[in-house]
C-alpha positions, 0 to 999 in steps of 0.5 A: 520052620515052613519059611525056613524049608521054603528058603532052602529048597528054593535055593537049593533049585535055583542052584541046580537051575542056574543064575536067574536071567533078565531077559526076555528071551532067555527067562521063558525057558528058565521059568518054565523050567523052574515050574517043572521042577516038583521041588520048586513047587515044594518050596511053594507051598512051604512058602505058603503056608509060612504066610498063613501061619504068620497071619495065623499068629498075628491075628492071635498076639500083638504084632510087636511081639510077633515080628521079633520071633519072624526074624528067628528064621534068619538064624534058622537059615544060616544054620540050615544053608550049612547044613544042607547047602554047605554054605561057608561058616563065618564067625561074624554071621555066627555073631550076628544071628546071636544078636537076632536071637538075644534081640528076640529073647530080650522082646519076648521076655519084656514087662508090660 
């Protein structure tokens, strides 16, 4: 979920900010921009403390078990970038995340 908060805000600010530039003389202005934008620091640390609950977990269950339930955060994107960025829907991305989520329930349940 905290990989999932962190994804959205950080989206939802690169949209208000603008495409991200590849030069060098129109990036320091942007990226100084972005650090003074609380809510990019609010992904930040959401981002964060994704990464010391994933090693967090991993350091608890075998790695084989866990990376499956780590690509639940694409379904939980999809569904969050409609809800909150209103992001276009699509029957095939539906599908798709369906696939991730039966793919996640089939290793999760698996007999040793």
């Amino acid at each position: 979920m905290s990989l999932t908060a962190a994804q959205i805000v950080i989206k939802s600010r690169l949209t208000h900010h603008g495409v991200v530039p590849f030069s060098f003389e129109s990036g320091w202005p942007y990226l100084l921009g972005l650090l003074a934008d609380w809510r990019v620091w609010i992904g930040g640390t959401c981002l964060g403390v994704s990464s010391l609950l994933w090693y967090a977990a991993i350091s608890r269950i075998p790695l084989s078990l866990g990376f499956p339930f780590a690509a639940l955060s694409y379904p939980l994107v999809f569904a969050s970038s409609i809800v909150f960025l209103h992001e276009r829907f699509g029957w095939q991305t539906l599908a798709g995340n369906g696939l991730i989520v039966v793919g996640v329930l089939l290793a999760a349940t698996q007999t040793p």
